[in-house]
C-alpha positions in Angstrom: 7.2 -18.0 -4.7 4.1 -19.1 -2.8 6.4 -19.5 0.7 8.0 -16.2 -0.2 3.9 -14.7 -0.1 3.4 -16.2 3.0 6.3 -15.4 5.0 5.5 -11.5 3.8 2.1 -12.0 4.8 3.0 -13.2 8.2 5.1 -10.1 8.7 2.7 -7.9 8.2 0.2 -9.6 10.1 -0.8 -6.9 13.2 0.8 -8.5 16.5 0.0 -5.1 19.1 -2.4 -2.5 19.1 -2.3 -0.3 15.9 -0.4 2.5 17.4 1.5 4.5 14.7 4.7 4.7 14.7 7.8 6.1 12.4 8.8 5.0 9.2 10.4 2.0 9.0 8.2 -0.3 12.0 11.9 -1.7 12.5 10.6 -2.3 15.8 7.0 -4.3 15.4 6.7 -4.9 11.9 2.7 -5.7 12.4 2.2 -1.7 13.9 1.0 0.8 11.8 2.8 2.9 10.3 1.7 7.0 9.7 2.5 8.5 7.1 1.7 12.2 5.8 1.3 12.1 2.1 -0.1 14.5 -0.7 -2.9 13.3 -3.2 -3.9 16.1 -5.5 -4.0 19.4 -3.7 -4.5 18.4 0.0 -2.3 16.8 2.3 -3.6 13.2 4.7 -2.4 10.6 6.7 -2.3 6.9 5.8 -1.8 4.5 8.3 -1.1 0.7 6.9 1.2 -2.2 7.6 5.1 -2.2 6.7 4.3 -4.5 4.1 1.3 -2.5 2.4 4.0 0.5 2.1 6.9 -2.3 0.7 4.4 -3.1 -2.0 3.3 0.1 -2.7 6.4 1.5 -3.1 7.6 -1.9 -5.5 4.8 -0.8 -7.5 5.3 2.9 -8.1 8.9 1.9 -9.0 7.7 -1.0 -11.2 5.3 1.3 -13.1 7.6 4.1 -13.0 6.3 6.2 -10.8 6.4 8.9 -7.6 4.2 7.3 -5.1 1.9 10.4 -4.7 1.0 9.7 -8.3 0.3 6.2 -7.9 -1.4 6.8 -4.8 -3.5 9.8 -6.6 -4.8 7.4 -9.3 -5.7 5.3 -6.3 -7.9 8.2 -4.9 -9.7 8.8 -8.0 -10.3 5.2 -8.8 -11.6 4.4 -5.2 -15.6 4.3 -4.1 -17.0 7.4 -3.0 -17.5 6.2 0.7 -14.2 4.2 1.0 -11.1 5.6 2.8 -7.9 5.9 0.8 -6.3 3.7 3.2 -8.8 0.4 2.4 -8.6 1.4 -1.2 -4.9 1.5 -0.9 -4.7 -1.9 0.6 -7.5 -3.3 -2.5 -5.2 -1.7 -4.8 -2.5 -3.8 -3.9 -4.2 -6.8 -4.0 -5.6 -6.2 -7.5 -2.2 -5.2 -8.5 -0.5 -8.2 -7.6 -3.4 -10.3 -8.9 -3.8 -9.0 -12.2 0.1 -9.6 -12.6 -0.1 -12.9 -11.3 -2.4 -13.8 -13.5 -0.3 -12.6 -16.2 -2.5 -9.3 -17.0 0.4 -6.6 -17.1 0.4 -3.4 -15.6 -1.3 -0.5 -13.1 -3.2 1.5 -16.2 -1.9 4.8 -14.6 -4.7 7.0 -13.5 
């Protein structure tokens, strides 16, 4: 489990400059990838690592979930001052945590 972590981690570690690019990062798995997304009533782009989206989307379907939703709980859970895309990538961290730790769950929103 712990080597499985790591080798994800490593993929996902930025090896270029953080140029977007399209959906899958097939290519350069550290590159950013842009994505236009809709939280609430507006529309913004996020740009993270391939494996930020993998986990994000593992989560939404774990919890049952469209990943606007999950992400909009995100947005109204974050700080004030903090972008979406840094409380995105705590989110997942905390997410992964809690269940490691044996605590269940995203609370939904």
């Amino acid at each position: 489990m712990v080597t499985e972590a790591v080798e994800m981690i490593d993929a996902g570690r930025p090896k270029a400059s953080p140029d977007c690019q399209g959906e899958d990062g097939a290519d350069n798995p550290g590159r950013l990838i842009c994505r236009n997304i809709k939280v609430g009533d507006r529309r913004t782009t996020m740009r993270l690592e391939p494996l930020y989206w993998t986990c994000l989307e593992e989560i939404a379907r774990l919890e049952a979930v469209d990943l606007a939703v999950l992400l909009g709980a995100v947005y109204r859970k974050k700080a004030p001052r903090a972008s979406l895309t840094a409380a995105a990538r705590g989110f997942v961290v905390a997410y992964y945590r809690a269940l490691a730790r044996g605590r269940g769950h995203f609370p939904g929103g």
